[in-house]
Structure formats: C-alpha cells, structure tokens
VOGU-3710 file (C-alpha; in Angstrom, 3 decimals, decimal comma):
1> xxxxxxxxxx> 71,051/87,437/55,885  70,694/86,500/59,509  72,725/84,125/60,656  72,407/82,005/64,274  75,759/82,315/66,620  73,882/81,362/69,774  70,883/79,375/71,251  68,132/80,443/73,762  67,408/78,857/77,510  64,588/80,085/79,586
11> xxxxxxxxxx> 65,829/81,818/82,904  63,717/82,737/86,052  64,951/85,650/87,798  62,729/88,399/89,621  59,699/85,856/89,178  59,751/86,474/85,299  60,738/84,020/82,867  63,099/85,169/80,287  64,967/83,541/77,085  68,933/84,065/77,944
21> xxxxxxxxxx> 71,057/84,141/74,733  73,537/81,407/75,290  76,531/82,441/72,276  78,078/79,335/70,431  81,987/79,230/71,219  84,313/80,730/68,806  85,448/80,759/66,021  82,198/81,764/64,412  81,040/79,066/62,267  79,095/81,398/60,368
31> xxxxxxxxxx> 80,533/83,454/58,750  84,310/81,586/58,570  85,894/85,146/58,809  87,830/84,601/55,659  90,743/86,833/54,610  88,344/88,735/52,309  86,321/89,991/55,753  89,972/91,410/57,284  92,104/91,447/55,034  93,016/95,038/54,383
41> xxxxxxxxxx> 91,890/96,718/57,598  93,988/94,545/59,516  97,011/95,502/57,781  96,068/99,038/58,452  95,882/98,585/61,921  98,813/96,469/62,467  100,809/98,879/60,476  99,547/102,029/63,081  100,405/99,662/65,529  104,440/99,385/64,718
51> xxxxxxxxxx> 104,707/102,723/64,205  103,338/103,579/67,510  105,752/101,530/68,804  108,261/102,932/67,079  107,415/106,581/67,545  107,911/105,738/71,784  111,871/106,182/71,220  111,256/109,769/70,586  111,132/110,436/74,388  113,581/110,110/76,701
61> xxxxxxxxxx> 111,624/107,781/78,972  108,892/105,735/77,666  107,813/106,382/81,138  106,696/109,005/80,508  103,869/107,853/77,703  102,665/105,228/79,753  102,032/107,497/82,723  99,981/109,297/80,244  98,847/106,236/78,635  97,063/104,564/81,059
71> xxxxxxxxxx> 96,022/106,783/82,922  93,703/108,082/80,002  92,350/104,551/79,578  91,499/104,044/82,809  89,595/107,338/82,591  87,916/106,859/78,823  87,153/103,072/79,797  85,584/104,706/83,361  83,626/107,344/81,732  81,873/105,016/78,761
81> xxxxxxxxxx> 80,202/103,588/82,273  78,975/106,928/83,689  81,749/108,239/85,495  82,629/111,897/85,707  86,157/111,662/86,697  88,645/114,013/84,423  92,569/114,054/84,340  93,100/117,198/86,075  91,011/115,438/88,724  93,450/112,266/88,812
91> xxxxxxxxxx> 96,716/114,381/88,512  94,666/117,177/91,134  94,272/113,296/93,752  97,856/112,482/93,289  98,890/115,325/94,243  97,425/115,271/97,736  94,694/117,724/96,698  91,197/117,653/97,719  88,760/116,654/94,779  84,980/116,590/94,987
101> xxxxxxxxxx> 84,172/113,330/93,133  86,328/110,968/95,541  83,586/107,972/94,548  83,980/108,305/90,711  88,267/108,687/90,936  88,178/105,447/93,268  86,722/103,416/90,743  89,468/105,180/88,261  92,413/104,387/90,427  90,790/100,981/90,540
111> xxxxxxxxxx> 91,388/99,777/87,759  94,842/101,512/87,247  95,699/98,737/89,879  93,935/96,006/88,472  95,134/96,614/84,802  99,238/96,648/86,799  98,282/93,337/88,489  97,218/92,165/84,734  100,459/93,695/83,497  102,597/92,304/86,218
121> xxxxxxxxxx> 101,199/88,959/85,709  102,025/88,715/81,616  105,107/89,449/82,565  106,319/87,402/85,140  106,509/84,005/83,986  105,636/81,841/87,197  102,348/83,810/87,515  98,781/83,404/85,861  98,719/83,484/82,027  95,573/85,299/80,590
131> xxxxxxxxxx> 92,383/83,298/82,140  89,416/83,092/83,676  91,098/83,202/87,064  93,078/86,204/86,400  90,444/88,367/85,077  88,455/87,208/88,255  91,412/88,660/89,798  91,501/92,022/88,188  87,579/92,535/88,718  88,120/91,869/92,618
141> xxxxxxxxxx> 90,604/94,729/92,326  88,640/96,563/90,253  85,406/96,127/92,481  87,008/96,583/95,534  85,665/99,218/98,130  83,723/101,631/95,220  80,171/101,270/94,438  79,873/97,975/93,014  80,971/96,707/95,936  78,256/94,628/96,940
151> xxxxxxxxxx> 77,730/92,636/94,046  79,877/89,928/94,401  84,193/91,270/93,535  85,903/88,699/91,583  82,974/85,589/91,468  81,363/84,813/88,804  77,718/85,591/89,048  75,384/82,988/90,619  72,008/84,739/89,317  70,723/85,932/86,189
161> xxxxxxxxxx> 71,578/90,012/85,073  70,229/91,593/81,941  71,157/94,680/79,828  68,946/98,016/79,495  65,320/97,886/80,523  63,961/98,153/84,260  63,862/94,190/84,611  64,424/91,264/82,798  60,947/91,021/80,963  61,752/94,705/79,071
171> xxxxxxxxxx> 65,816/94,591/78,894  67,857/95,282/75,924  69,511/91,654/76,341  69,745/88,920/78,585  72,876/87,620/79,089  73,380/83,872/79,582  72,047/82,205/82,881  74,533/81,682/85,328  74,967/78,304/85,353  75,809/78,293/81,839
181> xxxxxxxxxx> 78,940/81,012/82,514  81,684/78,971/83,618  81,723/76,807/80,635  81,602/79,382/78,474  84,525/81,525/79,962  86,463/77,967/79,616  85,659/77,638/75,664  86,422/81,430/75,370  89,673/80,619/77,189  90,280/77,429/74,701
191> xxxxxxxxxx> 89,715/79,983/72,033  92,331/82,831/73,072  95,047/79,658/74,224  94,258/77,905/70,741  97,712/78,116/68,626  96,358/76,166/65,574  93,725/78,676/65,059  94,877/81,101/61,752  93,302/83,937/62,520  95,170/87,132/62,865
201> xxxxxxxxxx> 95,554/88,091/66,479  94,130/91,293/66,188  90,640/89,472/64,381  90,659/87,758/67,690  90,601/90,291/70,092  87,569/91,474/68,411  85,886/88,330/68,853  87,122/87,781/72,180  86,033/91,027/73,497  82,763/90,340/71,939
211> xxxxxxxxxx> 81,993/87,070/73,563  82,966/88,339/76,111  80,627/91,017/76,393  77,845/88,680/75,718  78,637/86,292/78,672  78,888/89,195/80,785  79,884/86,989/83,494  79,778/89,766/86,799  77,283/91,326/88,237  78,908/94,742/87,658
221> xxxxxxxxxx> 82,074/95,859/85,946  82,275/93,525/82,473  82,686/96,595/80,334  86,008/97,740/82,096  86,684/93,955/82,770  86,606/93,453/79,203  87,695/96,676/78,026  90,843/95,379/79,899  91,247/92,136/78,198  91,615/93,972/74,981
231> xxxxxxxxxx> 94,712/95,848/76,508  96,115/92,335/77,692  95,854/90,704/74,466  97,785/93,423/72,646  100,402/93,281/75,158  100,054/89,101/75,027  100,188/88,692/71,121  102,858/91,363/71,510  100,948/93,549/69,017  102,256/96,464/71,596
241> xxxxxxxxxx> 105,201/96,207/73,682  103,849/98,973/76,116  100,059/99,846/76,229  100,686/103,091/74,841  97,025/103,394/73,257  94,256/104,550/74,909  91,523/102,292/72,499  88,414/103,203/75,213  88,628/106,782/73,563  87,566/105,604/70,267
251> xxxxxxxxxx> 84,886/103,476/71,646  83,535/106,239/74,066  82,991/108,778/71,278  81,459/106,080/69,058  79,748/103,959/72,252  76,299/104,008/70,524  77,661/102,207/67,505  79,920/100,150/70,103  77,060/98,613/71,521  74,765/98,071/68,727
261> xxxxxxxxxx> 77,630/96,624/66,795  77,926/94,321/69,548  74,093/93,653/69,512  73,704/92,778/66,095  75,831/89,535/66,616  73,586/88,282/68,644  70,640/89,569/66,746  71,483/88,801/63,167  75,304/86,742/63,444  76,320/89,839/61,534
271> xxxxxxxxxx> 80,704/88,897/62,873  81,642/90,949/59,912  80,921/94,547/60,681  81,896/94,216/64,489  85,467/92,959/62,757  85,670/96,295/60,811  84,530/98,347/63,571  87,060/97,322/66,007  89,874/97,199/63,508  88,993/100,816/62,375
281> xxxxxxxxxx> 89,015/101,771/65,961  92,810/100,369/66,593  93,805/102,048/63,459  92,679/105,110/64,433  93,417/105,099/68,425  97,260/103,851/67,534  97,116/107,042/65,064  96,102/109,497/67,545  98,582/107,925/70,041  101,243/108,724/67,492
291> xxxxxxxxxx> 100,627/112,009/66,418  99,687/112,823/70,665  103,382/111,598/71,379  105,070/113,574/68,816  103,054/116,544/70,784  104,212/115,953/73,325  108,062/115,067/72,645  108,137/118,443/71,131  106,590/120,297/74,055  108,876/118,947/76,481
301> xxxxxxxxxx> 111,776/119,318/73,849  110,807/123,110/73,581  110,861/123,454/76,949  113,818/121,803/78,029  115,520/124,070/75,579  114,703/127,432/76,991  115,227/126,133/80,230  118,730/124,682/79,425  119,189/128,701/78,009  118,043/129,961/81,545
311> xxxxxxxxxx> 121,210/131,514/83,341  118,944/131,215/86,613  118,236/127,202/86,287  120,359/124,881/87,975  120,762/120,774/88,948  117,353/121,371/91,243  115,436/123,196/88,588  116,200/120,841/85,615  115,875/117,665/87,900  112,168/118,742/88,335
321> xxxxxxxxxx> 111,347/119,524/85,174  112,353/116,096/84,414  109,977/114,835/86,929  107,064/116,910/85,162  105,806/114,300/82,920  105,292/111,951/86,002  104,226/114,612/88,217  101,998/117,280/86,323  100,749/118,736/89,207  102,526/119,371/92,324
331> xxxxxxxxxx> 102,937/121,269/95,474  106,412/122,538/96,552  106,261/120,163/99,335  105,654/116,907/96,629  108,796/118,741/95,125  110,582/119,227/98,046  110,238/115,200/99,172  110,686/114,264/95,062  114,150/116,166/95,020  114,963/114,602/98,440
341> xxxxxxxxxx> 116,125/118,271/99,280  115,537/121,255/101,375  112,321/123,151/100,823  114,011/126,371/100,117  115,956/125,017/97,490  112,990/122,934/96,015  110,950/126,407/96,219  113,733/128,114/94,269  113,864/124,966/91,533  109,790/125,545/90,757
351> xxxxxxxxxx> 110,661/129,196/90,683  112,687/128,940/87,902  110,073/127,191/86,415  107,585/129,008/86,930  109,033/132,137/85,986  109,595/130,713/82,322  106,456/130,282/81,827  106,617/126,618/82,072  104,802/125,822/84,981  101,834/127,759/86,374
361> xxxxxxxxxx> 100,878/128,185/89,608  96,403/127,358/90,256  95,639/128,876/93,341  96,625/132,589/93,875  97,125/131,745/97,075  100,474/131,823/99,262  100,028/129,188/101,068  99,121/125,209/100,095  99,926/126,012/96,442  99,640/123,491/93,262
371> xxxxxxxxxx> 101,738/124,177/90,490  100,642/122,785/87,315  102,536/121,688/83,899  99,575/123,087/82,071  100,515/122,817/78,117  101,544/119,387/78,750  97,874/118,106/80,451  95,986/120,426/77,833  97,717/117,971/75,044  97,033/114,878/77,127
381> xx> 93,153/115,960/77,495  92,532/116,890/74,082
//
C-alpha cells in the first residue's frame, strides 16, 4: 500500500518548473515503526555490534584497527561516488610516493579530516554536539580544495539540485527547494536530540540517514556528508566506542538496492524495508569487521613470533615492526626519521625484516625504495 511521507512544491530552476518532494519530519507517521518492523534484526545487529567491540582487545593497540578502519571508509564511502582511489594508493601517498590519481586521493584524505574534526568534536565536551552546524563544518572540510570546490563548501544550498537525469525536468528526484532546507535540517536535528522518542538508536540512524538523503541539503558531497553522520551516531549513541566498521562497504556492493531502497520512501512511504536493509547491512559490516580483525591479530601475532625467534633482530628491528600496522608502506628514510635513529641502523632494522619474509621490498630498484607489509594490506583490501 502506498503510503504519503512527504508533500510536493513547485520549484523553478534552469527555466523549468519542477515538483520538489518536501519529506514530512520524523518519526514516520505512517507506518509507526512498531517493534514487530525491528524487532529481531535489531537485536542481530546490536549483538555484532558488542562483539566487535569486544573482539578490538585482541590487538595490542586498538590503534592499529582504526588506522585500518577508517581509512577503508573513507575509501568505500569515496568510491560509491565515482572515485578510483585504492588503499595501496593511500598507504603508496603517505608514504611520500608519487601516485597518479592525486585528484581522487584528495577528496579521500578529505574526508579522513573531516570525519577527525567530527570525532574530535563528540568528544570534547565544550565543542559542537551533532548538528546542522557541525556537519556544515565537516562538508567545508570535506569540499575543500578537490573538485567540488566551487559549489558552495559548508553552506547550505541557495538553489534547487536534482538527482539522475540531465536537468531537472528528466531527473531521478528532486530534492526539496532550497528555501525549504533549513527547516528541515532543524526538525531532523529535533529528531536525532529527541530523548522521549522510544525508538532504538540504531532504527534511527536509518531514518536519519534517510531524511537526510532526501533533503540533500549541498550542492555536492551529501552522500559522504551523510554517509558520515551514520559513523557519528554510532559513536554518539555509543553503539561503537571506536568506528571500527567500515558500513560504506556493504552499501557500495549493494549501492543499487541502496538507492532504490532510499527511493521507494519517497515513492511509496515504504519505512519498513529501508529499516531492514540498513540493519542487515550493520549486522553484516560489524561481522566482517570481526572476523577481518581476528585476521589480522593473527597475522601480526605470527609474525611477531618468528621475528621474536630471529637471532639477527634486535630493539630497531622489532620497534619497526611494531610501527607496521601504522605504517604499511615505507621507505628506509620514513624508517629512519620513525626510529629517530641513524639510517644505517634503520636500513639494518628493515633488513631483518625483510629477510623474513615479512616485509617486501616494490621497486627492484636500489635507490628510493618502498618496502611494503604486503600480507597485512592484502587482508585489509579483501
């Protein structure tokens, strides 16, 4: 049965006149999102949810994970919006390498610093809570310098933008107009402030995400933007106590059914399926975190071991290997200043390394070499 969860306004943009789909707030009115909708999946995917969190203390340094962690977000929530950027190509820039697709691992490295000034904020307590004003903030980051440039970093948009199509008249959806946005970001911020409301947090971060989505209140940059505010709201509702899970890998492989599950709320008020679709995707994302930290726990375990057995390895050597998690590819130089020690000692310490097997050096060449920790980014690419 279709249901209504919005109204229609005419808009004028690009001298065509278009109906905008203006989305009641939330909660949905229709349907009331009863226990009977959630019940069960939400249980699943708060219980993958503890034991992700629980499954952290099986590295030394949780560190470590979110290094990892966010990192692949910022890539998976890149890529569902077009860009080619890989992790060997992040780890490759951080290393002071040369890479190809400088444009696409800007907009990466982006939003790495907008999701830490998010993060920094929820956890200072003199600083912005989550709002309207601090996800302007993270899209001015997150906008700033790369391709979107131009349209307008951290304002809300003063002119109508539509979805799909080659204008307004043939789009996929039209958003609502722009003088319609601010109040809507304020009820959606009512909403996600609103303690009396019983829904479980999780059931609103769907609906959240959703709305906002549908506002689509930039010019450029609302999928990452809210993409983001997902992350926040797990860290917020402390359904995560580190963002450990990379959730924008689910949704990439399944991004057709993302968006259409996200159309037919505004086409036919259909909450209920959107629910299940994001809660299936938590589930599942917390799983694979899980099972891609135990991977890695025992890789670095294994080869901690063997080079612990190593008569050749010393204080240098096993300081670096250390490091590797936070530093999977390296020159001897980055190892040299890391150590805070004399090149020919940091030279001998990825020698040692090298020659067990554990690090590989990419070039062939003598000089400028990178040395890479190659099991351990073939596990955090899969």
């Amino acid at each position: 049965m279709k249901r209504v969860t919005g109204t229609y306004a005419l808009s004028t943009t690009q001298s065509e006149s278009v109906q905008a789909f203006v989305p009641h707030p939330l909660p949905p009115a229709e349907p009331a999102l009863g226990p009977e909708v959630y019940a069960d999946l939400n249980h699943q995917a708060e219980l993958t949810l503890a034991r992700l969190s629980g499954v952290s203390g099986l590295v030394p340094s949780v560190d470590w994970l979110l290094y990892s962690a966010i990192r692949k977000e910022a890539l998976l929530t890149s890529q569902i919006e077009g860009t080619q950027a890989t992790l060997t190509d992040l780890f490759d820039e951080e290393a002071g390498f040369a890479v190809s697709n400088t444009e696409d691992l800007e907009e990466v490295t982006n939003y790495l610093r907008a999701f830490r000034l998010v993060q920094d904020n929820l956890r200072d307590p003199n600083s912005l809570p989550i709002s309207v004003r601090m996800l302007r903030e993270a899209h001015r980051v997150l906008m700033d310098g790369v391709r979107g440039a131009g349209k307008q970093p951290g304002e809300l948009r003063r002119s109508q933008n539509w979805i799909g199509g080659t204008r307004p008249g043939n789009a996929a959806f039209v958003p609502p107009p722009a003088d319609r946005v601010p109040d809507l970001l304020a009820d959606l911020e009512r909403f996600i402030h609103d303690d009396a409301d019983t829904l479980p947090p999780l059931v609103k971060i769907a609906l959240a995400h959703a709305q906002f989505e549908t506002i689509h209140p930039f010019l450029d940059g609302n999928g990452r933007i809210g993409r983001l505010l997902i992350a926040s709201l797990l860290e917020y509702w402390r359904l995560l106590p580190e963002p450990l899970m990379y959730l924008s890998g689910y949704l990439k492989r399944h991004q057709a059914e993302y968006y259409r599950r996200l159309s037919i709320i505004r086409s036919e008020g259909d909450w209920e399926s959107w629910v299940a679709f994001f809660l299936e995707g938590v589930a599942t994302a917390a799983s694979e975190a899980e099972r891609g930290i135990i991977a890695i726990a025992t890789l670095v375990a294994s080869d901690r071991r063997r080079l612990l057995e190593s008569a050749k390895a010393g204080p240098a050597s096993y300081r670096l290997f250390e490091m590797l998690p936070m530093m999977p590819r390296f020159t001897i130089e980055r190892a040299r200043k890391r150590l805070d020690t004399t090149f020919p000692t940091a030279n001998a310490a990825v020698k040692v390394l090298e020659d067990l097997g554990i690090v590989t050096e990419m070039t062939g060449q003598k000089k400028n070499r990178l040395y890479s920790y190659q099991p351990y980014i073939e596990l955090l690419s899969q």
